[in-house]
C-alpha positions in Angstrom: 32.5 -6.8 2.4 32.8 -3.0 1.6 32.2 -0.7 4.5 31.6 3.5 3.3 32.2 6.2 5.6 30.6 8.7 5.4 31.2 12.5 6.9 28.5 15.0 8.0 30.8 17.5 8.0 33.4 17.3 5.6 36.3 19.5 7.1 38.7 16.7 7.6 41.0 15.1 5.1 40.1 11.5 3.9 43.2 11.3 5.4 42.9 12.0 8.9 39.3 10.3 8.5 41.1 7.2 7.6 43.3 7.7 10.5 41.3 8.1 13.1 39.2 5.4 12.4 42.0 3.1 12.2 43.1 4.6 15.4 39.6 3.7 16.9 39.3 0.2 15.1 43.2 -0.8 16.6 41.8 0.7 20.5 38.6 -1.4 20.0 40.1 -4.8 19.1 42.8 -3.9 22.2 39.7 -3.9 24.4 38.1 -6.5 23.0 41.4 -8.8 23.0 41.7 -7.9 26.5 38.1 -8.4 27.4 38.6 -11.9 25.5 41.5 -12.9 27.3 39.9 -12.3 30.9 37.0 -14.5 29.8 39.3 -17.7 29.0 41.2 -17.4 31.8 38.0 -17.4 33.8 37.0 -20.7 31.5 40.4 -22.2 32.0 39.6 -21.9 35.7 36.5 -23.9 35.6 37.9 -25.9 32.7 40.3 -27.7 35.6 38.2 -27.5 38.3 35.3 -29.5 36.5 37.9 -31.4 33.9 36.1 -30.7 30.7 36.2 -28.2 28.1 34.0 -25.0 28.3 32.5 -25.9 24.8 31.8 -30.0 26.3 30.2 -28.3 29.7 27.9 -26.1 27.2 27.0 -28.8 25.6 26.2 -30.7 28.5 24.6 -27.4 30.4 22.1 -27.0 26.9 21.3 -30.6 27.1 20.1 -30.1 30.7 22.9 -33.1 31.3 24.6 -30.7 34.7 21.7 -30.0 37.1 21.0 -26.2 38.3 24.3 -25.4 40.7 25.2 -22.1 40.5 28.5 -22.5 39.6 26.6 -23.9 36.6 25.5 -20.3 35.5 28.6 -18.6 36.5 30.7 -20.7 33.8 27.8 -20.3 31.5 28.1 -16.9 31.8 31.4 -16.6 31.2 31.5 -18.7 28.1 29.0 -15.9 26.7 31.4 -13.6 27.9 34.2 -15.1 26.2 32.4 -16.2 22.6 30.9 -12.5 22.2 34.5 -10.8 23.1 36.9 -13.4 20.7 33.9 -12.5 18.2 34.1 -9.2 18.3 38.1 -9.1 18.5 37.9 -11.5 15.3 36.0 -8.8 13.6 37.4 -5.4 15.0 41.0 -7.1 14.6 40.1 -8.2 10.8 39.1 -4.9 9.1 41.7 -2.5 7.4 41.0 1.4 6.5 
């Protein structure tokens, strides 16, 4: 895939375009890592308290094999949490200017 950048006003150098956005794509994936990171640990932590996997309790949770406790929704939750941020720090960390 080719991305294009493109400048409204064009008094910077390709250079320092290239750069910046480099800058901004290393900060991004740093969050995102980070962001990742806090997610599985908060999976690891219901991983051993409930003895399974986060992807076996999804697909338990989708198949309506857990019940409704809240605890439930809060691991649910997380594992969003964690698949959306090791998605996006897949991507952000994957691209080169």
């Amino acid at each position: 895939m080719n991305v294009t950048i493109t400048m409204t006003a064009p008094t910077f150098s390709e250079t320092e375009v290239g750069e910046t956005v480099a800058y901004a794509l290393q900060n991004g994936a740093a969050l995102a890592k980070a962001r990742r990171d806090f997610f599985r640990n908060s999976c690891a932590t219901f991983e051993k308290k409930h003895a399974m996997t986060s992807d076996e309790f999804w697909a338990k949770f989708e198949a309506g094999e857990l019940g409704d406790d809240a605890e439930y929704f809060d691991w649910y939750a997380v594992k969003r949490g964690f698949d959306l941020w090791n998605r996006r720090y897949l991507i952000l960390a994957g691209v080169r200017v």
